[in-house]
FITI-377381 format. One line per 10 residues: number of its first residue (from 1); their letters; for each residue z, y, x of C-alpha. Coordinates in Angstrom, 3 decimals. Example, Ala and Ser with C-alpha at 12.3 -4.5 7.8 and 13.67 -1.06 7.14 Angstrom:
# residues 2
1 = AS = 7.800:-4.500:12.300  7.140:-1.060:13.670;
END
This chain:
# residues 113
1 = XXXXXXXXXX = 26.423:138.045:-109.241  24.009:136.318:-106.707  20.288:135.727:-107.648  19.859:133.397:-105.046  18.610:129.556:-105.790  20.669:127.110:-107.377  20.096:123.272:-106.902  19.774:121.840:-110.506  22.904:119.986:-111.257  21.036:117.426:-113.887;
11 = XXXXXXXXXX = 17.710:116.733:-111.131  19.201:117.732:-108.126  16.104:120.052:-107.408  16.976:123.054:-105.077  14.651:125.596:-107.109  17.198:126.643:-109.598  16.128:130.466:-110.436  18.745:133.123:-111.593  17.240:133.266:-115.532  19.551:135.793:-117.446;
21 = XXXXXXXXXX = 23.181:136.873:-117.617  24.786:133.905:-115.858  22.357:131.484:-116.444  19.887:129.054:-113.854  17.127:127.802:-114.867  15.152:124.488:-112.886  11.433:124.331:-113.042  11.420:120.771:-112.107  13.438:119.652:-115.361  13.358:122.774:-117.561;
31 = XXXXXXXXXX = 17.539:122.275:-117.309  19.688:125.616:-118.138  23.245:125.646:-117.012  25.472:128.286:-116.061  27.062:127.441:-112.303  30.549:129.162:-113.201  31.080:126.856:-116.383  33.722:123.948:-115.301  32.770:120.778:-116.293  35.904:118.189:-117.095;
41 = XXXXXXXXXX = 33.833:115.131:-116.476  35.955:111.890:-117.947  36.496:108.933:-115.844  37.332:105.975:-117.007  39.875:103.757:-115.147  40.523:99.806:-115.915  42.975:98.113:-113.985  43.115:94.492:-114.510  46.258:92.274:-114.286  47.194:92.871:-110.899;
51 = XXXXXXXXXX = 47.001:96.332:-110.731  43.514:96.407:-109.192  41.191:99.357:-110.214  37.872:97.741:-111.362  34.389:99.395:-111.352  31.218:98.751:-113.288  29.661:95.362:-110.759  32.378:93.910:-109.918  33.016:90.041:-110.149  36.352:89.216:-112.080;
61 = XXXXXXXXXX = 38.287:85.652:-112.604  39.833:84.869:-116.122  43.513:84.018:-115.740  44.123:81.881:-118.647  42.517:79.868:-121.622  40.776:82.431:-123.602  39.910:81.271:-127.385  36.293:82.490:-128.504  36.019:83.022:-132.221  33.100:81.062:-133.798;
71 = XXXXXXXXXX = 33.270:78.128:-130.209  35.338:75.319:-130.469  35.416:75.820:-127.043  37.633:78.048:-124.980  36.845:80.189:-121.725  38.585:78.087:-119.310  41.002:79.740:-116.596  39.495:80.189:-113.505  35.844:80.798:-115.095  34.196:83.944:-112.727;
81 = XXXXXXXXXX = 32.425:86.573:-114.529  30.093:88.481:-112.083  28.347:91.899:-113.004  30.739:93.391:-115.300  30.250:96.787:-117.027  33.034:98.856:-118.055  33.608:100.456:-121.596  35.714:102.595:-123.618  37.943:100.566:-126.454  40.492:97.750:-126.820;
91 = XXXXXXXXXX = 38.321:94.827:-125.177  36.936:97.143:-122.295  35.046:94.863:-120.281  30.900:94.203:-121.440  29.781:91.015:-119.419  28.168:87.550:-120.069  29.725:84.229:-119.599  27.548:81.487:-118.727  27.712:78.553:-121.859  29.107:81.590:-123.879;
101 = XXXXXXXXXX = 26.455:84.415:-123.997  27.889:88.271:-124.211  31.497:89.042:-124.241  33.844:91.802:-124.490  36.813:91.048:-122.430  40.593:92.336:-122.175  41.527:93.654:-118.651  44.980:92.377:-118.902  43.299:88.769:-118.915  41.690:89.127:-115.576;
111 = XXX = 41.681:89.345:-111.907  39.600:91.049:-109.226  37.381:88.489:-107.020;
END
């Protein structure tokens, strides 16, 4: 067991102290963590209709007429959403359309830009 310093892995401060019995402590953050625990972190993949992996900022292009409840109006195919953010669920893209406000989109009903 090594009492050496630890960096922090919530601040990213390098003065992580050896506390007690497997366990670092930060100063800068008052954090506790043990370093041996393994940490499954989720990641969360979208795809849209192409195949295309998406990330949170990216700039998408609706494929086809979308129908908006409550708008007598649809989305219109070709309409480019920029600054998306990605979310868990169904509809798991957070954006807003210009004329429309905030939507939740479907994946399957867009393209990369």
């Amino acid at each position: 067991m090594s009492e050496t310093m630890k960096a922090c892995p919530q601040c990213d401060s390098p003065y992580g102290y050896f506390l007690k019995e497997e366990c670092y402590a930060c100063p800068e953050c008052s954090h506790e963590w043990n370093p041996d625990a393994i940490v499954e972190a989720t990641v969360l993949i979208v795809k849209d209709s192409n195949g295309n992996i998406l990330v949170d900022g990216d700039s998408v292009i609706v494929i086809k007429d979308l129908a908006v409840k409550g708008s007598s109006s649809p989305i219109k195919g070709g309409t480019k959403v920029k600054c998306i953010r990605l979310s868990e669920g169904d509809h798991n893209i957070s954006c807003k359309i210009q004329g429309f406000g905030a939507m939740a989109l479907k994946s399957e009903f867009v393209r990369k830009a």
